[in-house]
TIZATOR-637816 format. One line per field, with one value per residue (C-alpha): residue number from 1; residue in three letters; x, y, z. Coordinates in Angstrom, 1 decimal. Example, Ala and Ser with C-alpha at 12.3 -4.5 7.8 and 13.67 -1.06 7.14 Angstrom:
2
pami <- [1_2]
nudo <- [ALA_SER]
east <- [12.3_13.7]
north <- [-4.5_-1.1]
up <- [7.8_7.1]
***
This chain:
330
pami <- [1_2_3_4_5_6_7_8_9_10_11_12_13_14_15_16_17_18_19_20_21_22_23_24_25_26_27_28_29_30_31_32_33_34_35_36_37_38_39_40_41_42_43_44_45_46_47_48_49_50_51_52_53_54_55_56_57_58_59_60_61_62_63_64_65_66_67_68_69_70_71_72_73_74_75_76_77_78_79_80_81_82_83_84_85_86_87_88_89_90_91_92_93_94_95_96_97_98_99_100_101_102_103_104_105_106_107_108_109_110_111_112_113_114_115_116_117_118_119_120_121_122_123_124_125_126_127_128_129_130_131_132_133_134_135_136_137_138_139_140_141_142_143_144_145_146_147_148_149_150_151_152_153_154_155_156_157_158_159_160_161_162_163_164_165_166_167_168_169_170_171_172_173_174_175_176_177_178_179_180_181_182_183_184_185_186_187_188_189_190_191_192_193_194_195_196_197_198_199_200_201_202_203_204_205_206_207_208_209_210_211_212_213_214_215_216_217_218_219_220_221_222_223_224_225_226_227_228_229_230_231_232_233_234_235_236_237_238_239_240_241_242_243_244_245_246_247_248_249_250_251_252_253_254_255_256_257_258_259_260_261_262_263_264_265_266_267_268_269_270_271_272_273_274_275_276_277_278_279_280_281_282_283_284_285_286_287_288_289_290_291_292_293_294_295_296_297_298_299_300_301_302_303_304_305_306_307_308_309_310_311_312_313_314_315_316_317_318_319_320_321_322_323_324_325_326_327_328_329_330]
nudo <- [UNK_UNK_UNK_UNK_UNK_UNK_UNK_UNK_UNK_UNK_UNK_UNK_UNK_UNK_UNK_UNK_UNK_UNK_UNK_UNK_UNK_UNK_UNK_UNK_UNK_UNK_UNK_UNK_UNK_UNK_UNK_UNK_UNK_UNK_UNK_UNK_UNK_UNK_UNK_UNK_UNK_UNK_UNK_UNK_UNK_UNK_UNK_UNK_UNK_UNK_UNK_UNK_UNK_UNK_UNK_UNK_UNK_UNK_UNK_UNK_UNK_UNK_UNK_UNK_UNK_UNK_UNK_UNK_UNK_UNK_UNK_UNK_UNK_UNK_UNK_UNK_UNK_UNK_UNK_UNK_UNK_UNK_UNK_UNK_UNK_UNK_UNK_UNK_UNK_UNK_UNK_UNK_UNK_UNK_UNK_UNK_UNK_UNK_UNK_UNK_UNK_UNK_UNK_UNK_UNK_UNK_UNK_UNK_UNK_UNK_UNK_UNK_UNK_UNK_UNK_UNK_UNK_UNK_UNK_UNK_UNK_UNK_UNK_UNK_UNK_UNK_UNK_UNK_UNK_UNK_UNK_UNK_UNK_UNK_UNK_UNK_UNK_UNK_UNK_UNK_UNK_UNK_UNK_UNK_UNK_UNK_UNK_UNK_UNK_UNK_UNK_UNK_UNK_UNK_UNK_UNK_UNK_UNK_UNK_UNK_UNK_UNK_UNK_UNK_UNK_UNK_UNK_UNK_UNK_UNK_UNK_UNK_UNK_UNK_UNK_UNK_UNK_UNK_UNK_UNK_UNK_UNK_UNK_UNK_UNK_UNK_UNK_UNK_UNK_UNK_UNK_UNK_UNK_UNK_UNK_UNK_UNK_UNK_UNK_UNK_UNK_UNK_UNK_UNK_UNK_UNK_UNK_UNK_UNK_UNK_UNK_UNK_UNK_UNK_UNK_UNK_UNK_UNK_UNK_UNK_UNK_UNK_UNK_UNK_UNK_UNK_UNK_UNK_UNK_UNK_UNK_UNK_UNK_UNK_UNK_UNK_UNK_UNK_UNK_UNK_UNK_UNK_UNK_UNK_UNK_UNK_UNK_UNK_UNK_UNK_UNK_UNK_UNK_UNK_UNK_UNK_UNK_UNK_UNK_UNK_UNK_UNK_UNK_UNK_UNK_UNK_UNK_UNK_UNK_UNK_UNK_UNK_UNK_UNK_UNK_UNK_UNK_UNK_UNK_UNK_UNK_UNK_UNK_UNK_UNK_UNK_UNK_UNK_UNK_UNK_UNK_UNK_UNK_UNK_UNK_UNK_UNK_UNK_UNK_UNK_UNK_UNK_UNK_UNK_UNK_UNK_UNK_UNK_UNK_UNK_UNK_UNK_UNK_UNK_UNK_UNK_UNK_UNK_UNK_UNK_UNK_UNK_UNK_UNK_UNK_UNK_UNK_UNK_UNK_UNK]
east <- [0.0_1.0_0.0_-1.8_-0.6_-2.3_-4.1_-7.6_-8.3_-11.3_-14.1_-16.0_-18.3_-21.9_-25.3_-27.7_-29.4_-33.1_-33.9_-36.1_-35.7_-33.0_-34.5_-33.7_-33.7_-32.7_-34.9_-34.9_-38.5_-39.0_-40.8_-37.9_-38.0_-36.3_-34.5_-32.2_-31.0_-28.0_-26.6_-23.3_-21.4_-18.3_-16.7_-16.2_-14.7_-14.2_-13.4_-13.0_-14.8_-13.8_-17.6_-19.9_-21.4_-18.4_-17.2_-20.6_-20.0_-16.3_-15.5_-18.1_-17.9_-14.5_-15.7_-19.0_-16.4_-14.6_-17.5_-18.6_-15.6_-14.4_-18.8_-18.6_-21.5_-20.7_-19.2_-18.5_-18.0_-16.6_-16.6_-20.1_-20.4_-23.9_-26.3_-29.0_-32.6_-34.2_-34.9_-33.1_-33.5_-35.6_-34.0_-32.4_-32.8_-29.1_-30.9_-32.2_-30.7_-31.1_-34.4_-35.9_-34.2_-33.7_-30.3_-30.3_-33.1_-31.1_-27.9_-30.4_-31.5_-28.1_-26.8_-29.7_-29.9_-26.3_-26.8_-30.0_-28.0_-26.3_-24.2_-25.6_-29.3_-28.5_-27.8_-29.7_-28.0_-27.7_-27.0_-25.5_-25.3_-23.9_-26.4_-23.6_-21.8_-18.8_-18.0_-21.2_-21.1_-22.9_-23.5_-24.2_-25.4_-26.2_-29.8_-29.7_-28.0_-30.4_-28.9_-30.8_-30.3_-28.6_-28.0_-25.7_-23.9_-21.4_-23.7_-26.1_-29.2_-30.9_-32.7_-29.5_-26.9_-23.2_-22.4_-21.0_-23.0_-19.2_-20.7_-23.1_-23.4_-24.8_-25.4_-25.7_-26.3_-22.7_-20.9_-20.9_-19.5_-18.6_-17.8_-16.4_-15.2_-12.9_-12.5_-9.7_-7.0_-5.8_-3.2_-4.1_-5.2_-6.8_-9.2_-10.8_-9.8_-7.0_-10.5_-12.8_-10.6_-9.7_-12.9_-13.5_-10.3_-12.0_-15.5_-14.7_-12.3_-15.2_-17.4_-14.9_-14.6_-18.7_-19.6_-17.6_-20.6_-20.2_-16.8_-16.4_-15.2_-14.5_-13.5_-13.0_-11.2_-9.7_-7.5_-4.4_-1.7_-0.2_3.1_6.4_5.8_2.4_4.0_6.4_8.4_8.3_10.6_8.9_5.5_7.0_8.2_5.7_4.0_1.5_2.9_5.3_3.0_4.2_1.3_2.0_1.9_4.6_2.7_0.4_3.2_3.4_1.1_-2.5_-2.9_0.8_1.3_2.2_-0.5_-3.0_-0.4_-0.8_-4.9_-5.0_-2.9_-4.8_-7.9_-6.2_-5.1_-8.8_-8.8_-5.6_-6.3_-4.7_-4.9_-2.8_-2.6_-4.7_-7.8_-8.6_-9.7_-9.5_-11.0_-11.9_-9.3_-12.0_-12.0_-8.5_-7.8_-11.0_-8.9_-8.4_-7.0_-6.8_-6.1_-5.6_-6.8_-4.8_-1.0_1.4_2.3_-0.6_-3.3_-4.2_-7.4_-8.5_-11.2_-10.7_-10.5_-7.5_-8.2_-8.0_-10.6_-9.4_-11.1_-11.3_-12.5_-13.2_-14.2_-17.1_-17.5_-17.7_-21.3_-22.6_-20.7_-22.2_-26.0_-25.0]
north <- [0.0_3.3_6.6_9.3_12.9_14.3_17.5_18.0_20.9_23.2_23.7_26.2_26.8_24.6_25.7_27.1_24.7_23.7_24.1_21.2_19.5_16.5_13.0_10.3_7.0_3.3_3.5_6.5_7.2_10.5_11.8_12.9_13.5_10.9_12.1_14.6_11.2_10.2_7.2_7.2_10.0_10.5_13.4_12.6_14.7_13.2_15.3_15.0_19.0_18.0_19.8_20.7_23.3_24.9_24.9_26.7_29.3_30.4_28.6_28.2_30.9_29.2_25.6_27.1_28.4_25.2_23.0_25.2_24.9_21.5_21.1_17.3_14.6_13.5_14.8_12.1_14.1_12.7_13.6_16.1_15.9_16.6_14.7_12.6_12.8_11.9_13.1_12.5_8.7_8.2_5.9_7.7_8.5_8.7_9.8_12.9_15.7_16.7_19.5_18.8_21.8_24.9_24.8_21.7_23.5_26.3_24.4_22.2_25.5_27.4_24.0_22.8_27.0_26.4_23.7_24.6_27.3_26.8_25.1_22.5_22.9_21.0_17.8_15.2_14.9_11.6_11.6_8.7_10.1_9.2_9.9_12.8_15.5_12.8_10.9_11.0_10.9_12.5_12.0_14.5_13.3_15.5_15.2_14.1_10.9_8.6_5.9_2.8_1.8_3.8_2.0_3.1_-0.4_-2.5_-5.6_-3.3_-3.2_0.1_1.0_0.0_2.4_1.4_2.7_6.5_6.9_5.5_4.3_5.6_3.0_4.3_2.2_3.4_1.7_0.8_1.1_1.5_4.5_3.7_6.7_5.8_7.4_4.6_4.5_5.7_2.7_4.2_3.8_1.1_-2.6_-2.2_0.4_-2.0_0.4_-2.2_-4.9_-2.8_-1.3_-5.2_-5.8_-2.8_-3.8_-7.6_-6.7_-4.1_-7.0_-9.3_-6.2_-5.8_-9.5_-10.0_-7.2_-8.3_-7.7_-4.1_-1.6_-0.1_3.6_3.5_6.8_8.7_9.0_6.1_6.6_4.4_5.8_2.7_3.4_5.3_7.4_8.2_10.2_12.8_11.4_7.4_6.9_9.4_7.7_4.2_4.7_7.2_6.1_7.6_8.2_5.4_3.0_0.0_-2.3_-6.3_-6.9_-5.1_-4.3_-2.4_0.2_3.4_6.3_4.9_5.4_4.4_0.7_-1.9_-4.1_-1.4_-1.2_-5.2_-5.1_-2.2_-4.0_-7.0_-4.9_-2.8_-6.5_-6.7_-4.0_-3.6_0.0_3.4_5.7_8.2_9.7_8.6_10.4_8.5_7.1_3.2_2.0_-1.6_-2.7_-2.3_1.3_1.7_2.6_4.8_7.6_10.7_12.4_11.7_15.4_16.6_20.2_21.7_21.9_24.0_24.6_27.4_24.4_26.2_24.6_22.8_25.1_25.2_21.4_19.3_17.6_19.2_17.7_14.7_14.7_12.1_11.9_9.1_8.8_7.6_3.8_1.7_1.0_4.3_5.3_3.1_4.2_7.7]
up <- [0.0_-0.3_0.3_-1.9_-1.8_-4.9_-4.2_-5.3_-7.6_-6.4_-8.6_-7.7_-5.0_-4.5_-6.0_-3.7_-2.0_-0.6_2.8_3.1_6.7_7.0_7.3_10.3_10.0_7.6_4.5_2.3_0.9_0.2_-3.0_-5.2_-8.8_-10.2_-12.9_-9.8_-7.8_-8.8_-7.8_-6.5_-4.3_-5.8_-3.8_-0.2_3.1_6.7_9.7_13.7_14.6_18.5_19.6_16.5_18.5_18.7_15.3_14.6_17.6_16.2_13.3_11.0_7.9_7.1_6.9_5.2_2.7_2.7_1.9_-0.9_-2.5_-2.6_-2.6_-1.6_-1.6_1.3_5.1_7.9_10.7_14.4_18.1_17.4_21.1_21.1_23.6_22.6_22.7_26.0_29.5_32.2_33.5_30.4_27.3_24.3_20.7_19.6_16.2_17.7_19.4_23.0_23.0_26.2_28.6_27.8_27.4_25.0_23.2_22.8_21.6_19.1_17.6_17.1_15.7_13.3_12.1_11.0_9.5_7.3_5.7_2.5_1.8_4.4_3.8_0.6_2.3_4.6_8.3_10.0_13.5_16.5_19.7_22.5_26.0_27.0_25.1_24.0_20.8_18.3_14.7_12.0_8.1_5.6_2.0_-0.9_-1.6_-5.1_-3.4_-1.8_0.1_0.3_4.0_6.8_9.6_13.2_14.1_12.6_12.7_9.8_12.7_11.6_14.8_16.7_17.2_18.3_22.2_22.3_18.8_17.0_13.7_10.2_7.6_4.9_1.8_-1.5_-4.8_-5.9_-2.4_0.7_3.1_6.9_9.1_12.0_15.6_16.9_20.9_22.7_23.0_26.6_28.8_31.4_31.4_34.5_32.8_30.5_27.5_26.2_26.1_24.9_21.8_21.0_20.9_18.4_16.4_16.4_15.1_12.4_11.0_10.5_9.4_6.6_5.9_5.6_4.0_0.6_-2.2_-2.7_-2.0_0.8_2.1_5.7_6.9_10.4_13.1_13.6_16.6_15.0_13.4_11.0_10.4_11.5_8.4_10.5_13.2_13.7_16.2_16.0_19.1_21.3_20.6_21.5_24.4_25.9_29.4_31.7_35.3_34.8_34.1_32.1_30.9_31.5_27.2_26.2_22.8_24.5_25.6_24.2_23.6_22.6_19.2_18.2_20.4_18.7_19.4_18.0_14.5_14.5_14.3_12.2_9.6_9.8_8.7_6.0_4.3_3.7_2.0_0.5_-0.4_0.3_3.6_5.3_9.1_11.9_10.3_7.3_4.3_3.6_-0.1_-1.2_-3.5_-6.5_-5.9_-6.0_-9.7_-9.4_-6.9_-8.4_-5.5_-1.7_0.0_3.9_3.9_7.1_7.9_9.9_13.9_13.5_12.6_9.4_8.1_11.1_11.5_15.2_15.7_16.4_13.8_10.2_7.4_4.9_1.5_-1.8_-4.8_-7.6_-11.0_-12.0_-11.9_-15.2_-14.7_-14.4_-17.1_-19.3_-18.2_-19.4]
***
């Protein structure tokens, strides 16, 4: 494998959109001329925001401008630390946003008004939330894209949504796009975090195994970091430790994100795939998609976090050609 530098070229900002309200849920069946759906995204962008609601507060006219300009189909969007629907003690609707305080209300509407002005109005909005603000995920599709199932877990359940709101499936007619917020591989045994990102490493292997019939573009944070190459300072990153700490498996030492034993999974995964990624935010490609690739960019760089938008995180875009089969039904 190897990775993909090529920068994308801008063309030109979005048309103004529709503010028609976003739509929740697995099965897309909303009356839609026919002739505007189109049926594969083509255009992609992935980013951590590290708080939504605060990227709208201070940072949103640049990403506005951003997302106008590369004007993508589709944004996977990670840590939206937005709380689910759902009183307190009563169960949750990590499809819906918290309204039921004043203070949630409040946050709901500054958020939602962002995000129904252009260019987002032009897109539907998926949400998986977690019950706190923490983690949570969110997918925006252009609406003359309608996926045929969304669904929130890796075992495809569409009512189901993964714990901490970490997963949108959404499946359209020629592939399928996985956006992902990977837990946290922490420092300590004791702290169950080593078990439970195993366990996340073991089941998005056989997600990736099973799910064979159609590509696949997982995306996200993925909280690994691959190779050397991945890092700026290999060394430093092997042999950090918290307080002195020194787990019992020596492959779990190091700075979560970077241990060995974390490499080890992440490698068995990308074998499946045997496609092209880069950093610890990503994009990973079914091998039948790789020849399709026409560029693979990271929009931020620098000490000063230039085009981060006021995350940690800066955003991560790709773009493909048209497949072979569409093609031929122009």
């Amino acid at each position: 494998m190897k990775r993909f530098f090529k920068p994308i070229e801008k063309e030109g900002s979005a048309k103004k959109p529709s503010l028609s309200p976003s739509k929740q849920g697995g099965e897309i069946g909303e009356a839609q001329q026919e002739e505007d759906i189109k049926k594969e995204p083509l255009k992609f962008v992935t980013w951590n925001a590290n708080s939504l609601l605060l990227r709208v507060k201070n940072n949103w006219p640049q990403f506005s401008n951003f997302v106008s300009n590369l004007d993508p189909d589709v944004i996977a969007i990670q840590e939206v630390r937005m709380p689910a629907a759902g009183s307190k003690g009563a169960p949750k609707n990590p499809a819906e946003l918290k309204d039921d305080t004043s203070s949630s209300r409040e946050e709901k509407q500054i958020l939602m008004r962002a995000l129904s002005r252009p260019p987002f109005g032009n897109y539907h909005i998926w949400w998986s939330l977690a019950d706190s603000k923490y983690a949570g995920t969110a997918l925006l599709v252009k609406k003359c894209f309608r996926p045929i199932k969304v669904s929130f877990s890796l075992d495809g359940t569409v009512s189901k949504h993964e714990p901490d709101g970490r997963v949108i499936l959404a499946e359209f007619e020629t592939v399928r796009v996985l956006n992902t917020y990977a837990p946290n591989n922490g420092w300590k045994e004791e702290e169950n975090s080593f078990q439970r990102r195993r366990k996340w490493d073991k089941r998005l292997l056989e997600f990736v195994v099973q799910l064979s019939d159609k590509p696949l573009i997982w995306c996200g944070d993925l909280n690994v970091s691959h190779e050397d190459i991945d890092v700026s300072h290999p060394e430093f990153f092997s042999a950090a430790k918290m307080n002195g700490y020194v787990p019992p498996n020596k492959e779990d030492c190091g700075q979560p994100g970077f241990t060995l034993a974390e490499r080890k999974r992440f490698g068995a995964i990308l074998k499946e795939y045997r496609g092209k990624r880069m950093r610890i935010d990503y994009f990973v490609v079914s091998d039948k998609l790789k020849n399709r690739i026409i560029a693979c960019e990271m929009h931020g760089h620098g000490i000063e976090l230039e085009g981060f938008f006021g995350s940690d995180h800066c955003p991560v875009s790709l773009h493909l050609s048209l497949s072979k089969e569409c093609n031929e039904a122009n």
